[in-house]
N, CA, C and O atoms as a GROMACS GRO file, in nm:
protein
  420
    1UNK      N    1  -3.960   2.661  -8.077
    1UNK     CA    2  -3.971   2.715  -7.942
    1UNK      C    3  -3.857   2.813  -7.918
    1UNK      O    4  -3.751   2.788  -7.977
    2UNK      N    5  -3.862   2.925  -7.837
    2UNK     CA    6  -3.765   3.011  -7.832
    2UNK      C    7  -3.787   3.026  -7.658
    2UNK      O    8  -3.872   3.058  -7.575
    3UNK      N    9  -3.609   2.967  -7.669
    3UNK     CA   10  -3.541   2.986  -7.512
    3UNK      C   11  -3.502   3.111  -7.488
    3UNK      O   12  -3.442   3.178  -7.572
    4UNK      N   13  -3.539   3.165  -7.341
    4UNK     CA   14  -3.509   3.327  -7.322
    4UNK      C   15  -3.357   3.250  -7.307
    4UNK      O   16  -3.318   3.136  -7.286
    5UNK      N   17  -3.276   3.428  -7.338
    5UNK     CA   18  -3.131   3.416  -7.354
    5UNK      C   19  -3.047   3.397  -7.235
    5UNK      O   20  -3.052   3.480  -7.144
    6UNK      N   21  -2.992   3.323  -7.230
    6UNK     CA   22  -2.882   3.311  -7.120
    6UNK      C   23  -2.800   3.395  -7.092
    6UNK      O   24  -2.794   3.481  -7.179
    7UNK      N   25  -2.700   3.421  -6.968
    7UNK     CA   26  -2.570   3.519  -6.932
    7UNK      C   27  -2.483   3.424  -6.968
    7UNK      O   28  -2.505   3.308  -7.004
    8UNK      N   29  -2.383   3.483  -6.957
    8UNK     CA   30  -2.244   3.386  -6.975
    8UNK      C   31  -2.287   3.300  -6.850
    8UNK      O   32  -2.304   3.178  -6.857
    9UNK      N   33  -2.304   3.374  -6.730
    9UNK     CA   34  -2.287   3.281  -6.581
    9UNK      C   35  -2.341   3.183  -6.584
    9UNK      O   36  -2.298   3.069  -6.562
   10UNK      N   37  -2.507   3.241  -6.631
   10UNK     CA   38  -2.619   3.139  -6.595
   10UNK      C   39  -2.593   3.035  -6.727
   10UNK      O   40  -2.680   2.948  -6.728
   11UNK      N   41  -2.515   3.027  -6.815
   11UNK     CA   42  -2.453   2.910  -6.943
   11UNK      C   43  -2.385   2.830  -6.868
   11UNK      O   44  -2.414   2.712  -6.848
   12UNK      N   45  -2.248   2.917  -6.800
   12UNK     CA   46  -2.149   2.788  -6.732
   12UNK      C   47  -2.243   2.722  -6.654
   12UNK      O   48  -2.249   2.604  -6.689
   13UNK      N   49  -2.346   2.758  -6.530
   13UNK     CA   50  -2.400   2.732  -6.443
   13UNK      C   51  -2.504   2.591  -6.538
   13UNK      O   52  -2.498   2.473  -6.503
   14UNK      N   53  -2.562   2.625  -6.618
   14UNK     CA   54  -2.627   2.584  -6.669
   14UNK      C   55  -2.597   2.450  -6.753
   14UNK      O   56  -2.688   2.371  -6.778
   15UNK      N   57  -2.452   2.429  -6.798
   15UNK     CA   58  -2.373   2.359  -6.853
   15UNK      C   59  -2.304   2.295  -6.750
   15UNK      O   60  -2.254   2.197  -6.806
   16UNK      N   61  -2.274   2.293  -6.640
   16UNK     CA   62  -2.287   2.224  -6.533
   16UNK      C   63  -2.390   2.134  -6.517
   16UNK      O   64  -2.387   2.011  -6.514
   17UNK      N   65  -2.499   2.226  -6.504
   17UNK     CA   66  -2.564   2.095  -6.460
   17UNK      C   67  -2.655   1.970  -6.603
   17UNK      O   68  -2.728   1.877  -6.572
   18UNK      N   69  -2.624   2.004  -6.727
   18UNK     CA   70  -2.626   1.978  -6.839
   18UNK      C   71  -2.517   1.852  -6.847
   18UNK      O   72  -2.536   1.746  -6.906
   19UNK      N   73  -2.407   1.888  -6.778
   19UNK     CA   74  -2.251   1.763  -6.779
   19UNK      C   75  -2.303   1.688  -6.678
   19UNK      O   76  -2.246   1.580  -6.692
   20UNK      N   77  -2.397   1.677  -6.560
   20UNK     CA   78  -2.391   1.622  -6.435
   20UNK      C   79  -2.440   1.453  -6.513
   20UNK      O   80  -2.484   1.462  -6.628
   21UNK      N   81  -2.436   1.376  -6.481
   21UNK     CA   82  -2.515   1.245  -6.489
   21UNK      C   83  -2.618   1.222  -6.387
   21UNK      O   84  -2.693   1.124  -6.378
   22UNK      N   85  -2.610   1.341  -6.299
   22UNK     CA   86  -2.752   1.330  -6.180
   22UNK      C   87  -2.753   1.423  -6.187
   22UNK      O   88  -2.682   1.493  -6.258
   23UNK      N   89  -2.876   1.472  -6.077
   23UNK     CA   90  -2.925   1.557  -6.046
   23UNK      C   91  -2.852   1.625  -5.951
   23UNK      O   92  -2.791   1.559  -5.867
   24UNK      N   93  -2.850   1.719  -5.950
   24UNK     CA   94  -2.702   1.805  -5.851
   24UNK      C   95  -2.794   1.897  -5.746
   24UNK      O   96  -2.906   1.939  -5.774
   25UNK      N   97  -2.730   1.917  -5.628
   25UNK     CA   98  -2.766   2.006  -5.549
   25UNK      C   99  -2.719   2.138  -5.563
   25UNK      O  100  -2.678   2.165  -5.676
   26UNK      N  101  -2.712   2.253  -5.452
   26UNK     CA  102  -2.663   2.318  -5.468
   26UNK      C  103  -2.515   2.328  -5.416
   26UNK      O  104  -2.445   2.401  -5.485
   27UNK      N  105  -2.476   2.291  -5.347
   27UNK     CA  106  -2.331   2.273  -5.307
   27UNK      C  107  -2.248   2.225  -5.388
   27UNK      O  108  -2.134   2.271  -5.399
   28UNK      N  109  -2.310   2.091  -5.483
   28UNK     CA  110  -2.280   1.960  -5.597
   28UNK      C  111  -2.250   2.130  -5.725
   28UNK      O  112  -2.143   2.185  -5.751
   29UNK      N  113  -2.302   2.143  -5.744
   29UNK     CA  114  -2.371   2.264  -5.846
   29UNK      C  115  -2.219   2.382  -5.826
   29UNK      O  116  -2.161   2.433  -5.922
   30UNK      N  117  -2.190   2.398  -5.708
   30UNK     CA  118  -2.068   2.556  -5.655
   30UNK      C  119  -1.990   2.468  -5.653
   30UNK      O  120  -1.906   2.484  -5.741
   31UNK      N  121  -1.970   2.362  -5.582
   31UNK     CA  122  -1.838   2.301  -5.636
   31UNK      C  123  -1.741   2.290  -5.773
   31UNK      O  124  -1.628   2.321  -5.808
   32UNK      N  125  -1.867   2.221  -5.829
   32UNK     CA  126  -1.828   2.177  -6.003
   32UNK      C  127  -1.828   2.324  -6.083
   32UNK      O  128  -1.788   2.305  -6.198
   33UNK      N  129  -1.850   2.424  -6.066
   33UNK     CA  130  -1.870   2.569  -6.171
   33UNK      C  131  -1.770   2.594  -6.095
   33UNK      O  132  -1.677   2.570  -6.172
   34UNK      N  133  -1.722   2.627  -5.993
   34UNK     CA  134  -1.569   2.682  -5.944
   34UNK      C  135  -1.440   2.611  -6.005
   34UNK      O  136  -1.350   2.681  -6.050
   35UNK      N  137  -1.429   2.457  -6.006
   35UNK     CA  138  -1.355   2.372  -6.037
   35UNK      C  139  -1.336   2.346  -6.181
   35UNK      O  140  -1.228   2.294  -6.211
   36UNK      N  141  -1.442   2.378  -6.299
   36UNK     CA  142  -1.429   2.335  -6.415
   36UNK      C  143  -1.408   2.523  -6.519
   36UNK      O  144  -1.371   2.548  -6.634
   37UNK      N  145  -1.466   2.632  -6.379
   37UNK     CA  146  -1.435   2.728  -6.464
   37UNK      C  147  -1.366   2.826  -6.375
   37UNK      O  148  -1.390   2.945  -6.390
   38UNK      N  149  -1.282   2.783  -6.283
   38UNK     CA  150  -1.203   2.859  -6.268
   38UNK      C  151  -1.238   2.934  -6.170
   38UNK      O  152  -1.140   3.000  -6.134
   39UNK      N  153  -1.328   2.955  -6.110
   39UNK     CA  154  -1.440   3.057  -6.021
   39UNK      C  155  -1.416   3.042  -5.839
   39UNK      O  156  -1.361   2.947  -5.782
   40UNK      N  157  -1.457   3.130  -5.792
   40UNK     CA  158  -1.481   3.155  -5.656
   40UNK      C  159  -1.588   3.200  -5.611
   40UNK      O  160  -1.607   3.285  -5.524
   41UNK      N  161  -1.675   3.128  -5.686
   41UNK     CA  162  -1.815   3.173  -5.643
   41UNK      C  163  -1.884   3.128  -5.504
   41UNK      O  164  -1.843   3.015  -5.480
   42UNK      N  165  -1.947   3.160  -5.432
   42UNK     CA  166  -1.999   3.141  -5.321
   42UNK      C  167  -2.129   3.130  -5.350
   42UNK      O  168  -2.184   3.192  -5.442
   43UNK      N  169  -2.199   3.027  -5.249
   43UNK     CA  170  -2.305   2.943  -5.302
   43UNK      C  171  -2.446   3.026  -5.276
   43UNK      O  172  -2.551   2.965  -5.298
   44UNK      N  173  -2.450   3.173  -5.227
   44UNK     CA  174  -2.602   3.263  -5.262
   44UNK      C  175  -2.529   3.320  -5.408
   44UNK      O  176  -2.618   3.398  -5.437
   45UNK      N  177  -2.449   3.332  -5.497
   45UNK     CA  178  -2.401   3.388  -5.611
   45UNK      C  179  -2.432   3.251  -5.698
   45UNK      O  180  -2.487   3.260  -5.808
   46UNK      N  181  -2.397   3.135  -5.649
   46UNK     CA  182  -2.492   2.985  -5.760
   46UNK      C  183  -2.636   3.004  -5.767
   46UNK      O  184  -2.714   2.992  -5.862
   47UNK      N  185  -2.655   3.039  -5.636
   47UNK     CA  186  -2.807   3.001  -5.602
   47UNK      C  187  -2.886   3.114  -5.644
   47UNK      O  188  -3.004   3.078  -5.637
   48UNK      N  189  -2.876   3.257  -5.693
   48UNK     CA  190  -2.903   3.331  -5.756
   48UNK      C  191  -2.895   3.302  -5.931
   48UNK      O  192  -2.994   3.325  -6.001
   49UNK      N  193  -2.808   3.267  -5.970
   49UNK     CA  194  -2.826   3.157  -6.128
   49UNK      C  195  -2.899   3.079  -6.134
   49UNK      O  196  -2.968   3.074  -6.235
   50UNK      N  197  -2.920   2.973  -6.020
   50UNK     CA  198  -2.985   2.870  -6.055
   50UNK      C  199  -3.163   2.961  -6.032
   50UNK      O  200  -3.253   2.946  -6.115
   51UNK      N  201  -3.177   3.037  -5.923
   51UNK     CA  202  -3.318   3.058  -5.948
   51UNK      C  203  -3.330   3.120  -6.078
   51UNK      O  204  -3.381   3.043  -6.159
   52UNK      N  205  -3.302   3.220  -6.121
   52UNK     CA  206  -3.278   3.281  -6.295
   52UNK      C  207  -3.334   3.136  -6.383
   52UNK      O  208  -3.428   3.110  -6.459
   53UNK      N  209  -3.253   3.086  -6.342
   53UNK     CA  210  -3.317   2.944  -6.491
   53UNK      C  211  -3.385   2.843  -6.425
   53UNK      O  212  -3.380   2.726  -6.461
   54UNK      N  213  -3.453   2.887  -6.324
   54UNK     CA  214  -3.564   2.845  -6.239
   54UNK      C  215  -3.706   2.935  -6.352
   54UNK      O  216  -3.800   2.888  -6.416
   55UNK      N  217  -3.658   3.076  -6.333
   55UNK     CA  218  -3.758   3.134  -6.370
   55UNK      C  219  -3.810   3.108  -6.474
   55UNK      O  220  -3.928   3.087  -6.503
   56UNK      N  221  -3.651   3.112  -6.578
   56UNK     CA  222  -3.621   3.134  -6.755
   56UNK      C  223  -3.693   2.963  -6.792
   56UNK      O  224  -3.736   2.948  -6.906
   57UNK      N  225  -3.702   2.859  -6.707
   57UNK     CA  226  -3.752   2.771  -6.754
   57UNK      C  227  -3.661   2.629  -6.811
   57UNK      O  228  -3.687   2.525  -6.872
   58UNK      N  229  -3.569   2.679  -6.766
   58UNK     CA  230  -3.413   2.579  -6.825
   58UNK      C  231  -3.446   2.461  -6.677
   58UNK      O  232  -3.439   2.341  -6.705
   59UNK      N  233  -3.467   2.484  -6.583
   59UNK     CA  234  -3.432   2.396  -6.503
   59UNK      C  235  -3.582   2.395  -6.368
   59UNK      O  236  -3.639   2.502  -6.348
   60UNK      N  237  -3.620   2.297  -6.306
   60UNK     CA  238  -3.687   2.288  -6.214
   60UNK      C  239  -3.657   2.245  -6.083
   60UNK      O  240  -3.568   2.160  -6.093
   61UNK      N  241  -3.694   2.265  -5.949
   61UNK     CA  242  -3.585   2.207  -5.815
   61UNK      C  243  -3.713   2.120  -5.758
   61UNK      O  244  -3.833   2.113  -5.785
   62UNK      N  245  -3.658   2.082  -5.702
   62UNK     CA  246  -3.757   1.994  -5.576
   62UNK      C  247  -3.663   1.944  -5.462
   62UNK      O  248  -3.545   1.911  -5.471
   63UNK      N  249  -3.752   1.947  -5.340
   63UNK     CA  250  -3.709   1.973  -5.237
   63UNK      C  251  -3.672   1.827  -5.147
   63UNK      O  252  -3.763   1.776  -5.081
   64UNK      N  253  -3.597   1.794  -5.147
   64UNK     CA  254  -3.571   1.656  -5.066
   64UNK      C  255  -3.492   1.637  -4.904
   64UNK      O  256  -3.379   1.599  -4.873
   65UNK      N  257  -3.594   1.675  -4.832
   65UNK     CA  258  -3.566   1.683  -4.696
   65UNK      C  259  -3.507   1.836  -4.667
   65UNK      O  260  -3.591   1.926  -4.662
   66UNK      N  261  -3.410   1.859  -4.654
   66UNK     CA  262  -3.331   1.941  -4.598
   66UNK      C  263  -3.243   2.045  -4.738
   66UNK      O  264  -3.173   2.146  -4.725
   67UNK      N  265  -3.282   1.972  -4.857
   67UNK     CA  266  -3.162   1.961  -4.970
   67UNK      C  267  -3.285   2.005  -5.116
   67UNK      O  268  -3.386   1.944  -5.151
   68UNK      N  269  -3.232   2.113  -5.164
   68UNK     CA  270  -3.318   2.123  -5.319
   68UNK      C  271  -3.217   2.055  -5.405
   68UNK      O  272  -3.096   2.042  -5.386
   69UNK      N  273  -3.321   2.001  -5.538
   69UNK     CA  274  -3.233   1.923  -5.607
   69UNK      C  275  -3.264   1.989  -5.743
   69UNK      O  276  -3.378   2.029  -5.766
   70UNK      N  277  -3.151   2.003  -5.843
   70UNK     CA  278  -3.249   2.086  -5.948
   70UNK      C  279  -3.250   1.933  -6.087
   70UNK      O  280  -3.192   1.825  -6.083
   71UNK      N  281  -3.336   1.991  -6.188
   71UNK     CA  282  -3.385   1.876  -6.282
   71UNK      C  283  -3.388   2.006  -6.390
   71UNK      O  284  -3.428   2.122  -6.374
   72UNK      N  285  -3.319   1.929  -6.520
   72UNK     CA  286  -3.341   1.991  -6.584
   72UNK      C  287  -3.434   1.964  -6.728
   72UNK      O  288  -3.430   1.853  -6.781
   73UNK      N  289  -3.500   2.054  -6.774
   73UNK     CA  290  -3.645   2.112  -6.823
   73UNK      C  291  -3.598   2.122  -7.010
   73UNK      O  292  -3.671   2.086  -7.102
   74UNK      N  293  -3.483   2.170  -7.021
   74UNK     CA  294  -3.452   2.240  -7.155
   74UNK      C  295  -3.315   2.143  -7.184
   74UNK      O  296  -3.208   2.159  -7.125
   75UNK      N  297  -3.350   2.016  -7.310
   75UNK     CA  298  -3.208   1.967  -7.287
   75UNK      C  299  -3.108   2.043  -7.424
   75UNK      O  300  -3.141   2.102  -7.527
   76UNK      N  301  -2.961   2.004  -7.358
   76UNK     CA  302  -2.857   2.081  -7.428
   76UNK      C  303  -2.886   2.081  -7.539
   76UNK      O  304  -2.915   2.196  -7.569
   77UNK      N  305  -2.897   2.003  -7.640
   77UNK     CA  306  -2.921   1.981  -7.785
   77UNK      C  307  -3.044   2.020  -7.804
   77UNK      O  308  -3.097   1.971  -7.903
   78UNK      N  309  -3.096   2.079  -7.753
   78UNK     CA  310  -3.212   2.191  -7.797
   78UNK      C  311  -3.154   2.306  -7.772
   78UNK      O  312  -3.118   2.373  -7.868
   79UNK      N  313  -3.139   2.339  -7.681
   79UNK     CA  314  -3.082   2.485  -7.664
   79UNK      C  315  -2.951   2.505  -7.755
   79UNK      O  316  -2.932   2.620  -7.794
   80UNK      N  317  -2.844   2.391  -7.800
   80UNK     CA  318  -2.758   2.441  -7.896
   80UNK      C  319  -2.803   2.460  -8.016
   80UNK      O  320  -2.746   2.537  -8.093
   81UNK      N  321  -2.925   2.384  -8.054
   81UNK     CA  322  -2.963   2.390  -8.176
   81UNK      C  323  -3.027   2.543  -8.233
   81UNK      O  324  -3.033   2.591  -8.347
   82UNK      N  325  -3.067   2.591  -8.105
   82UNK     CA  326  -3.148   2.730  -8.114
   82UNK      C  327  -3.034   2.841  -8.128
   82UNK      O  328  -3.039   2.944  -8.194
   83UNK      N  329  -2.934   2.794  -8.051
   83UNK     CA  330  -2.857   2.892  -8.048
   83UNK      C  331  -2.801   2.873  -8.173
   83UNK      O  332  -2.773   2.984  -8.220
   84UNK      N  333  -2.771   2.779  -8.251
   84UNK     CA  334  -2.752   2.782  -8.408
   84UNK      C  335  -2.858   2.874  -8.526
   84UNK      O  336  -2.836   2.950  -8.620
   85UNK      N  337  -2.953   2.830  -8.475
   85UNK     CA  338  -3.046   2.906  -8.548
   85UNK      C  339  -3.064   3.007  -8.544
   85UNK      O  340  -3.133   3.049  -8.637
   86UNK      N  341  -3.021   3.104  -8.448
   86UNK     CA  342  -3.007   3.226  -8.400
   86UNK      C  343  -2.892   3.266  -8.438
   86UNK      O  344  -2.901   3.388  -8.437
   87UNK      N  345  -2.776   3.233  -8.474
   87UNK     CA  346  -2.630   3.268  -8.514
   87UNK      C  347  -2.701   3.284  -8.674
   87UNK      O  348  -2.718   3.396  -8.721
   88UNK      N  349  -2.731   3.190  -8.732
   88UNK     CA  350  -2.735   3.164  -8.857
   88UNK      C  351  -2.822   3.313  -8.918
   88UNK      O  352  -2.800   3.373  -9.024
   89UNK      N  353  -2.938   3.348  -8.797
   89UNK     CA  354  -3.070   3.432  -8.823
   89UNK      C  355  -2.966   3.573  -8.890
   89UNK      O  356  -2.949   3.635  -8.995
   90UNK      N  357  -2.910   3.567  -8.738
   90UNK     CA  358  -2.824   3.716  -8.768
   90UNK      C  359  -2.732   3.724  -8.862
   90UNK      O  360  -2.743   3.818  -8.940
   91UNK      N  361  -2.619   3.629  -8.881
   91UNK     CA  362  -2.508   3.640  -8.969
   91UNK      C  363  -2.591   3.645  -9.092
   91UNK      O  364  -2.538   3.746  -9.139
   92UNK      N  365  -2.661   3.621  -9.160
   92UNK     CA  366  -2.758   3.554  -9.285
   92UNK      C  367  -2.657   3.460  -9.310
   92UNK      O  368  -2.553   3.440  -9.247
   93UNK      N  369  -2.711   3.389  -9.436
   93UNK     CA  370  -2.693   3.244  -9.515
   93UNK      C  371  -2.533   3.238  -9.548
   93UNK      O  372  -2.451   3.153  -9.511
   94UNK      N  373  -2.505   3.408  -9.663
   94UNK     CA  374  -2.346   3.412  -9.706
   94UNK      C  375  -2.269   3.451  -9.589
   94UNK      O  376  -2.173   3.512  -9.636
   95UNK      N  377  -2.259   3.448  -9.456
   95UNK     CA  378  -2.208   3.492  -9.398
   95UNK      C  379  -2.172   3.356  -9.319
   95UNK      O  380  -2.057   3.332  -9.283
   96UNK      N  381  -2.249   3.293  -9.302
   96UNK     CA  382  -2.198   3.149  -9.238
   96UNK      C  383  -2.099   3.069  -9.282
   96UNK      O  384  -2.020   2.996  -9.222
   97UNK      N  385  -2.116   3.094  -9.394
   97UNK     CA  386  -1.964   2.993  -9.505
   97UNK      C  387  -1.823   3.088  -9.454
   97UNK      O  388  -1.708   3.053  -9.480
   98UNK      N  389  -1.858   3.203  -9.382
   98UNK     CA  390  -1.704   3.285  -9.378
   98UNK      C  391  -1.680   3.258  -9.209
   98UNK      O  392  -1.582   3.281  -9.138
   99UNK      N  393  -1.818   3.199  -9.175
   99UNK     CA  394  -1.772   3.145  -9.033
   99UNK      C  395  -1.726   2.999  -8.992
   99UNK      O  396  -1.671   2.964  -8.888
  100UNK      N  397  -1.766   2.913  -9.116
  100UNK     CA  398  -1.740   2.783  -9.095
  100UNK      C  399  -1.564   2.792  -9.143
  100UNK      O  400  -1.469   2.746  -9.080
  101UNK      N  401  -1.563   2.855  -9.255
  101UNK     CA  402  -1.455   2.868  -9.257
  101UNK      C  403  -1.331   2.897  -9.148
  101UNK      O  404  -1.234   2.822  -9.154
  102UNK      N  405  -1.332   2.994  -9.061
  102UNK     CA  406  -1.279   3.041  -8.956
  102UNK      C  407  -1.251   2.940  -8.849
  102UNK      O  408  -1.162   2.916  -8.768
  103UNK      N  409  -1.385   2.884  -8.890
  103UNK     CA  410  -1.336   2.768  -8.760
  103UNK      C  411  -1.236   2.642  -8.790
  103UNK      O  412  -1.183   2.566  -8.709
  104UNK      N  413  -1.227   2.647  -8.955
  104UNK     CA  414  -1.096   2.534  -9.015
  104UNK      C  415  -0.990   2.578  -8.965
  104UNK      O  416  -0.902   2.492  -8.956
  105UNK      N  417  -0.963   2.678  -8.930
  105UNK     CA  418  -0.837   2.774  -8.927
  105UNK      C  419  -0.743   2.708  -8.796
  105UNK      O  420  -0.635   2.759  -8.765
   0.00000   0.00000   0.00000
């Protein structure tokens, strides 16, 4: 299966709610991406990410009273795995041994 590509934003955003042990709102959601990356984001600048991987298919919301809640659709260890497979596609085969390497370093 091939996941459309992520931004950096919509990754942290996305990896947020990937770390949550629940389901996060949107406030839950601008809190934790400001606090774990450093950010000053304001919550129509979350809520513009989160619809993006609304669209892209990473994540789904539902609406609970007053409050959307998002659920997510695409879990991490799939999407890292792709993104391996996709590193691997481009670098080819001899080129990965000069990256595993790099990372001993």
């Amino acid at each position: 299966m091939r996941f459309e590509n992520l931004t950096n934003c919509e990754e942290m955003v996305m990896k947020t709610v990937w770390d949550a042990e629940r389901e996060l709102d949107l406030s839950d959601i601008t809190q934790r991406v400001n606090e774990t990356y450093h950010k000053e984001w304001k919550p129509q600048t979350v809520s513009t990410f989160l619809a993006r991987l609304v669209r892209k298919g990473y994540l789904k919301h539902y609406r609970q009273g007053r409050v959307f809640y998002y659920q997510i659709l695409i879990l991490q260890k799939d999407y890292l795995w792709e993104m391996a497979e996709k590193f691997a596609e481009f670098w080819k085969p001899e080129n990965v041994d000069v990256f595993l390497a790099a990372l001993e370093k």
